[in-house]
C-alpha positions as CSV (number, residue, x, y, z in Angstrom):
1,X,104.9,67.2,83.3
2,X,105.2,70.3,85.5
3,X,105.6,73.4,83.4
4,X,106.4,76.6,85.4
5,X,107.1,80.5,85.0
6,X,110.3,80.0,84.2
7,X,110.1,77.3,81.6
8,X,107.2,79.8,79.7
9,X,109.8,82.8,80.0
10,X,112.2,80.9,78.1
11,X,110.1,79.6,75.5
12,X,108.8,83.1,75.2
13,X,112.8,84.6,75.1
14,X,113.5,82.3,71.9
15,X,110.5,83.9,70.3
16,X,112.3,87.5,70.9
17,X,109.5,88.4,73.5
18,X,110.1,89.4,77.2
19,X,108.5,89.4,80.6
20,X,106.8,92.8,80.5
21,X,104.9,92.2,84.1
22,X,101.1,90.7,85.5
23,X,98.1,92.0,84.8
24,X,97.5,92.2,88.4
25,X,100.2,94.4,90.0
26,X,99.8,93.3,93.3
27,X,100.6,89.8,92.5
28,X,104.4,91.3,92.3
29,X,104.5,93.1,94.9
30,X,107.0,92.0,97.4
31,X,105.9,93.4,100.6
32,X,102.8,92.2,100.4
33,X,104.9,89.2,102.0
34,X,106.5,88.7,105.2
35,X,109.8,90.5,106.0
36,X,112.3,87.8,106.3
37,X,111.1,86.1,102.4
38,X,110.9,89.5,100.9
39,X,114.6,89.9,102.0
40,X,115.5,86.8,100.6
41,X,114.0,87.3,97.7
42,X,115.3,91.0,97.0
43,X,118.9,89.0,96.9
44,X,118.1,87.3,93.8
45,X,117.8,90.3,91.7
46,X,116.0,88.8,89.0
47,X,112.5,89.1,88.3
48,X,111.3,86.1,86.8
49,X,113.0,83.9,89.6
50,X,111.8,86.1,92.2
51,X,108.3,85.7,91.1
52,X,108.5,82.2,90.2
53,X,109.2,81.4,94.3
54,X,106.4,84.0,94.6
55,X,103.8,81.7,93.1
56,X,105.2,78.6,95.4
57,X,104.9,81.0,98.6
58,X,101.4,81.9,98.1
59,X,100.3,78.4,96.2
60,X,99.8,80.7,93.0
61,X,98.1,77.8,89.9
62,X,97.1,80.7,87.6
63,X,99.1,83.7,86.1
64,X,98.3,86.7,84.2
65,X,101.4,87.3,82.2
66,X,102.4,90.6,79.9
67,X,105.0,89.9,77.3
68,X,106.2,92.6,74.9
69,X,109.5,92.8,72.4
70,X,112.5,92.4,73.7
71,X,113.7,95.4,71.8
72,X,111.5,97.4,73.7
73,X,113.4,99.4,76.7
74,X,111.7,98.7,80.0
75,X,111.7,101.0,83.3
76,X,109.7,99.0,86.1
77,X,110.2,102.1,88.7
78,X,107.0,103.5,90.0
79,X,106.4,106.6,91.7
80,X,104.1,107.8,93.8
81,X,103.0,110.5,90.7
82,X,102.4,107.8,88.6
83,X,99.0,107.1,89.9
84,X,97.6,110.1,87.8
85,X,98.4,108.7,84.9
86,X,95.7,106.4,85.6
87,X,91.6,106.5,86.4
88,X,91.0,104.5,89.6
89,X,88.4,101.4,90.3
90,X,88.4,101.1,94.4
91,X,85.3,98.5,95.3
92,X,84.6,99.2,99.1
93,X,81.8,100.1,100.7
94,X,81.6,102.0,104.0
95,X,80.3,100.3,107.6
96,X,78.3,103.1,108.2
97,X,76.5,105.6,105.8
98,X,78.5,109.1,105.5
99,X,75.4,110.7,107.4
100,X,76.0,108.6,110.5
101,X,79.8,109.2,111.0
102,X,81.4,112.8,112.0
103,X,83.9,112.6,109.3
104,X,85.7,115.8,110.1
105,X,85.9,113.8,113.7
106,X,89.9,112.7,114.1
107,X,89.2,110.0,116.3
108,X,86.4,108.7,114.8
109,X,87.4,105.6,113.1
110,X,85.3,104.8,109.3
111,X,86.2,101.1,108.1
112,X,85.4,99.9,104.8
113,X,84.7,96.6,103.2
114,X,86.9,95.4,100.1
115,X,84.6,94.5,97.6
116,X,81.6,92.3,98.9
117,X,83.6,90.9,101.9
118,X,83.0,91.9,104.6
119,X,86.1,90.0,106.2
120,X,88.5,92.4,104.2
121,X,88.4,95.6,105.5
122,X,90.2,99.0,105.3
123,X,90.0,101.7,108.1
124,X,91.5,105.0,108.6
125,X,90.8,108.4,110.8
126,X,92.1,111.1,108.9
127,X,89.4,112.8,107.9
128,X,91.1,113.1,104.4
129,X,91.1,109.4,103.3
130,X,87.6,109.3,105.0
131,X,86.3,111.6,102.4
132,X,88.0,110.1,99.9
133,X,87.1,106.3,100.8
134,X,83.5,107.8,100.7
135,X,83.6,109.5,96.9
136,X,85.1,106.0,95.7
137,X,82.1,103.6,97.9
138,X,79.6,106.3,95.5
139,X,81.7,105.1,92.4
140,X,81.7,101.7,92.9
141,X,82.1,100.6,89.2
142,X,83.1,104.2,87.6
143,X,86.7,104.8,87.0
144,X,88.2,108.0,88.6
145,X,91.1,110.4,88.2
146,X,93.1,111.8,90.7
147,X,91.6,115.3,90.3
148,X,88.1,113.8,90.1
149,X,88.5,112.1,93.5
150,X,90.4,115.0,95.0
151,X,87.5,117.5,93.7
152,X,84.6,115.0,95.1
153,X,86.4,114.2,98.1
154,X,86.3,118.2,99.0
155,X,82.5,118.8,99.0
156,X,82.3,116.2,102.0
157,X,84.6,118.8,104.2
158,X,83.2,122.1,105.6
159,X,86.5,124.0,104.1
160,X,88.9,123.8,101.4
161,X,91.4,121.3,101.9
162,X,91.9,120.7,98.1
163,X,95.6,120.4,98.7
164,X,95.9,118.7,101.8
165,X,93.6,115.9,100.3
166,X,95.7,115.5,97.5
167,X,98.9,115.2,98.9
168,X,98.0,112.5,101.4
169,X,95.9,110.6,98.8
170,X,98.7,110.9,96.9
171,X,101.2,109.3,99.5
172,X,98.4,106.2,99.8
173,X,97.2,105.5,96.8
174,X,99.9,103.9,94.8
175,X,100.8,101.4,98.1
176,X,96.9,100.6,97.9
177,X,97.0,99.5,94.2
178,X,100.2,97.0,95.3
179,X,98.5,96.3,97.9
180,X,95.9,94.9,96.0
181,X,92.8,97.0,96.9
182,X,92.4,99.4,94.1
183,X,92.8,99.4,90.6
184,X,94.5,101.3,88.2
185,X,92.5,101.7,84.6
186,X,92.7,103.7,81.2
187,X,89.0,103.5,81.1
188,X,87.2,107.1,81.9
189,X,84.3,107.8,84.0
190,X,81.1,106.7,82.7
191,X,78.9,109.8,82.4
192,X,75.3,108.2,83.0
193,X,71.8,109.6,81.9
194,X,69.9,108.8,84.4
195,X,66.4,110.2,83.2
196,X,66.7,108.0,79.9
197,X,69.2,105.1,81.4
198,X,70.5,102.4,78.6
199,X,72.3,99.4,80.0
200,X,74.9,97.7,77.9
201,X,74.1,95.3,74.5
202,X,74.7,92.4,77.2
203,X,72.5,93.5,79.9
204,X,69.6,94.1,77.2
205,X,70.6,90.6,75.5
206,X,70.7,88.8,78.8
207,X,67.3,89.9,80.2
208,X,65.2,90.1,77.4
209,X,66.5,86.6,76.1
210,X,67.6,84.8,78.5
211,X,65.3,83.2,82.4
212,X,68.3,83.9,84.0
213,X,68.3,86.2,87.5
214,X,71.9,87.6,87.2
215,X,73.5,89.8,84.3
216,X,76.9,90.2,83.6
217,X,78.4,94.1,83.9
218,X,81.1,96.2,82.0
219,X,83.8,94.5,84.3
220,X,82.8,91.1,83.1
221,X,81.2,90.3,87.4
222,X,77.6,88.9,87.3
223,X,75.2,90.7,89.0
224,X,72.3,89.1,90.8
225,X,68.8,90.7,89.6
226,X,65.0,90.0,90.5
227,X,62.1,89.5,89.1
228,X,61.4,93.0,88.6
229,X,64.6,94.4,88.4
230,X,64.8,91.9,85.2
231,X,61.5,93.3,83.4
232,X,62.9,97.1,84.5
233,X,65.9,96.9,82.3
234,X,64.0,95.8,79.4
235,X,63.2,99.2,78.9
236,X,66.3,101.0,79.8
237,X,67.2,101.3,76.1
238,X,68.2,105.2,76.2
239,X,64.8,106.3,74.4
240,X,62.6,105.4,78.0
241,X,61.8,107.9,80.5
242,X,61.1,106.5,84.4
243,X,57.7,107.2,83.3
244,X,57.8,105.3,80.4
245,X,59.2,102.2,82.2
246,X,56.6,102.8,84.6
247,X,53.8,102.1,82.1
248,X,55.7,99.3,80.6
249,X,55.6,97.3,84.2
250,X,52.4,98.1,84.9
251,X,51.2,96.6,81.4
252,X,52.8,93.4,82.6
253,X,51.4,93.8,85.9
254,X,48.0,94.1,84.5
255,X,48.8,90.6,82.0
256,X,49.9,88.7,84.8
257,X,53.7,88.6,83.5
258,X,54.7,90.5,86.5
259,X,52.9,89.3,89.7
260,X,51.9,92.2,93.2
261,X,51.2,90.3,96.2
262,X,50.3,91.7,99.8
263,X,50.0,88.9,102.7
264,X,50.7,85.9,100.2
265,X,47.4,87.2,98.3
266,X,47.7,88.9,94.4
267,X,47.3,92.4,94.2
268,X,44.4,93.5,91.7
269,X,44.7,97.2,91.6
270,X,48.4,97.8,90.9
271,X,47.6,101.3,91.1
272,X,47.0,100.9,94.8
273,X,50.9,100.8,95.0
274,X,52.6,102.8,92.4
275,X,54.4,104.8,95.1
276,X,56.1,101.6,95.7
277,X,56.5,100.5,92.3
278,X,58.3,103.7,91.7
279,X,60.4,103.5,94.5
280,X,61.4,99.8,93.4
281,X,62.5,101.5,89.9
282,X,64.4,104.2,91.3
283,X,66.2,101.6,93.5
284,X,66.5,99.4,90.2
285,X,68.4,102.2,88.3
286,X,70.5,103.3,91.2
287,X,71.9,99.7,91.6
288,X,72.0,99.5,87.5
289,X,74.1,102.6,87.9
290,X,76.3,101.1,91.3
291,X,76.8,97.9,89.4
292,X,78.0,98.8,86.0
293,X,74.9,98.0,83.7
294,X,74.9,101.2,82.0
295,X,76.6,102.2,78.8
């Protein structure tokens, strides 16, 4: 028996709830469909129809749906103002490293992968959006406001364009939340301590009880890890220094829990390579930090 959209509205209407919206914005978005079915659809002017044919255009099995009381008054108009209301998750990273790219350079195009997909892209050369792209690929898992991304964005120009940056991320950002690219959150920025990191109760949990090489972050994605990264965040409990953690590895290192090896031979003097084993750490905590394992 099929059940759709529609049918769950209903059922949902004789229990004095209403269709609120998705949890994924985009996903109602009209023109994120061709022109001639978004004018079709714009003549039905009802919502839950209208997003019923939705799902059938785009083969949608799976839905998201927000229901609330049906005494509750609803205003589905969004302005552009709206967006800083909100803190901001946008998961791109840039083609080329800021240092390689004249960002200031109007005709110098930066493009940006969605996410880990390097298929989906965004591009722009305004040097504007560039800086702004940029502060969000450095906040890959940390929610930002407006005026946090407007403030960031400014130290990667030579002069104060505060206001110009705002008013054109302003015009964008809203279409790129519909657009399905970045999203809106009520969650704040996570202010990290970096010289004592903790990762979350799960992160801890996962590594120190489980043989699995992946952990699962704050946004619920699982995160590949290696060997050492695994025995690293055993001892990012928020009471460890790096030098601290240091020890710790080398103590495995030294009781053959943790394993050095140089031309497929084991390493006897782990000292011989602290260097690197520090740099490993400080690359550990910097993708910890990127990939929302902290608290």
């Amino acid at each position: 028996m099929q059940y759709y959209f529609q049918d769950f509205i209903r059922e949902a209407n004789k229990r004095n709830l209403q269709y609120l919206g998705d949890a994924a914005l985009s996903t109602m978005y009209l023109h994120n469909l061709p022109p001639k079915v978004v004018e079709k659809l714009k003549s039905l002017n009802d919502i839950v129809r209208t997003e019923q044919y939705m799902d059938f255009i785009t083969n949608r099995r799976f839905r998201m749906t927000l229901l609330c009381h049906q005494n509750v008054a609803l205003n589905r108009t969004v302005d552009n103002a709206d967006i800083k209301k909100f803190n901001m998750l946008f998961k791109i990273r840039p083609e080329k490293p800021l240092n390689e790219i004249k960002i200031e350079d109007p005709l110098e195009v930066a493009k940006f992968y969605f996410n880990y997909n390097t298929e989906a892209n965004v591009s722009t050369t305004s040097p504007l959006m560039k800086a702004v792209l940029y502060s969000f690929s450095e906040n890959l898992n940390n929610p930002l406001s407006f005026d946090q991304v407007v403030e960031i964005a400014a130290k990667k120009l030579s002069a104060d364009k505060k206001e110009a940056i705002a008013a054109e991320f302003l015009n964008n950002a809203m279409r790129m939340v519909f657009q399905g690219y970045m999203n809106i959150t009520l969650e704040s920025h996570i202010k990290m301590k970096l010289d004592k990191p903790k990762v979350s109760k799960i992160v801890a949990s996962q590594v120190a009880e489980t043989n699995n090489l992946w952990v699962t972050n704050n946004m619920h994605e699982v995160v590949g890890i290696n060997i050492f990264e695994k025995y690293a965040l055993r001892y990012m409990n928020g009471k460890n220094t790096k030098t601290q953690i240091l020890d710790h590895i080398f103590k495995h290192i030294e009781s053959k829990d943790l394993n050095l090896s140089q031309d497929g031979k084991n390493v006897e003097d782990p000292k011989v390579f602290t260097k690197d084993i520090e740099t490993f750490l400080d690359q550990t905590i910097t993708k910890a930090a990127t990939n929302a394992l902290f608290e």
